[in-house]
Structures are given as structure tokens and as C-alpha cells.
C-alpha positions as CSV (number, residue, x, y, z in Angstrom):
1,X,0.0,0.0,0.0
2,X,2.4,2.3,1.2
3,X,4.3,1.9,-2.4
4,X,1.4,2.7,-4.2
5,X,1.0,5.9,-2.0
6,X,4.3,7.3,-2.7
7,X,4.3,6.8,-6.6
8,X,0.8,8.9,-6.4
9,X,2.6,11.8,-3.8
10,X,5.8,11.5,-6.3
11,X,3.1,12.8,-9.3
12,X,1.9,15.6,-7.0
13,X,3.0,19.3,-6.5
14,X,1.1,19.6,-3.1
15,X,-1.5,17.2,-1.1
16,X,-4.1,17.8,1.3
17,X,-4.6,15.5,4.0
18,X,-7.7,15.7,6.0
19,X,-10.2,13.6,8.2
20,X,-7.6,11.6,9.4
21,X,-6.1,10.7,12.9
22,X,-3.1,13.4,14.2
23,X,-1.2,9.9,13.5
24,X,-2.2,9.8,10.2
25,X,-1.2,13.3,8.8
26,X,1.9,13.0,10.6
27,X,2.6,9.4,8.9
28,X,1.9,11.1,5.1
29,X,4.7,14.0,6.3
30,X,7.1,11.8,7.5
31,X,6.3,9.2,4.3
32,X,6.7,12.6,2.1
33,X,10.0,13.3,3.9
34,X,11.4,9.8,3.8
35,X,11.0,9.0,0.2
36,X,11.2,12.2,-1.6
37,X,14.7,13.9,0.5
38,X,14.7,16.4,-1.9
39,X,10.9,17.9,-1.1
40,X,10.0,20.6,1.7
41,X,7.2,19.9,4.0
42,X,4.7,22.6,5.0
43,X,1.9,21.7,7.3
44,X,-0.5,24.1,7.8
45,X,-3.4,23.3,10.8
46,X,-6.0,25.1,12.7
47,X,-6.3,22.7,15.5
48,X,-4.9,20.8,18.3
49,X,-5.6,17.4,15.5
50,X,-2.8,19.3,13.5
51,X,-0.6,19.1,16.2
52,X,1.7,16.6,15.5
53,X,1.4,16.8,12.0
54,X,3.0,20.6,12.3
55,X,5.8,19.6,14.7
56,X,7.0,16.6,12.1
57,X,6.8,18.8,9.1
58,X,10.2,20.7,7.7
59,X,8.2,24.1,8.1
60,X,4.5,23.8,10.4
61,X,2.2,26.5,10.5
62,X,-0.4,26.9,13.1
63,X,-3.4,28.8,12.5
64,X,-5.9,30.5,15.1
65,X,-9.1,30.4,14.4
66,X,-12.6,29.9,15.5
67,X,-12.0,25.8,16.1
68,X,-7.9,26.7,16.8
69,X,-9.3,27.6,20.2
């Protein structure tokens, strides 16, 4: 699976990764970052879900917001 995953992030400029577990969007980052050495992560998230996804990317972004609280 994860093979498959990583030829389809390979073909992609940017992805979006949403209604997943803080696990998951942390596990596509680090897949991204593993695989592809030469590619800059940017996770941008507007709640405490995006948490760990924004401390495992290259560059995380934090937004504050209405559900940020």
C-alpha cells in the first residue's frame, strides 16, 4: 500500500490530507519526507488534531481560528 502511496505523492506538487487521525497526517509527512529527501514539507493546521502533523513537518504553520481555540 504504502508503495502505491508514494508513486501517487511522487506525481503531486502539493497534497491535502484531512479527516484523518493526528497519527495519520503526521505518517503522510514523514512518508513525504522519507522518500522524496529532496521535497520541503509545509503543514499548515488550525487545531490541536494538526498538532503533530506541524511539529514533524520541515516548516508547520499553526493557524488560530474559530476551532484553533
Amino acid at each position: 500500500m504504502n508503495s502505491l502511496l508514494i508513486q501517487a505523492l511522487k506525481k503531486c506538487s502539493s497534497v491535502v490530507v484531512f479527516r484523518c487521525s493526528p497519527a495519520q497526517k503526521a505518517q503522510v509527512v514523514k512518508l513525504v519526507m522519507t522518500n522524496m529527501s529532496n521535497k520541503i514539507t509545509l503543514a499548515i493546521g488550525d487545531g490541536a488534531n494538526d498538532v503533530n502533523m506541524i511539529q514533524t513537518a520541515h516548516i508547520g504553520v499553526g493557524i488560530f481560528g474559530k476551532e484553533g481555540n
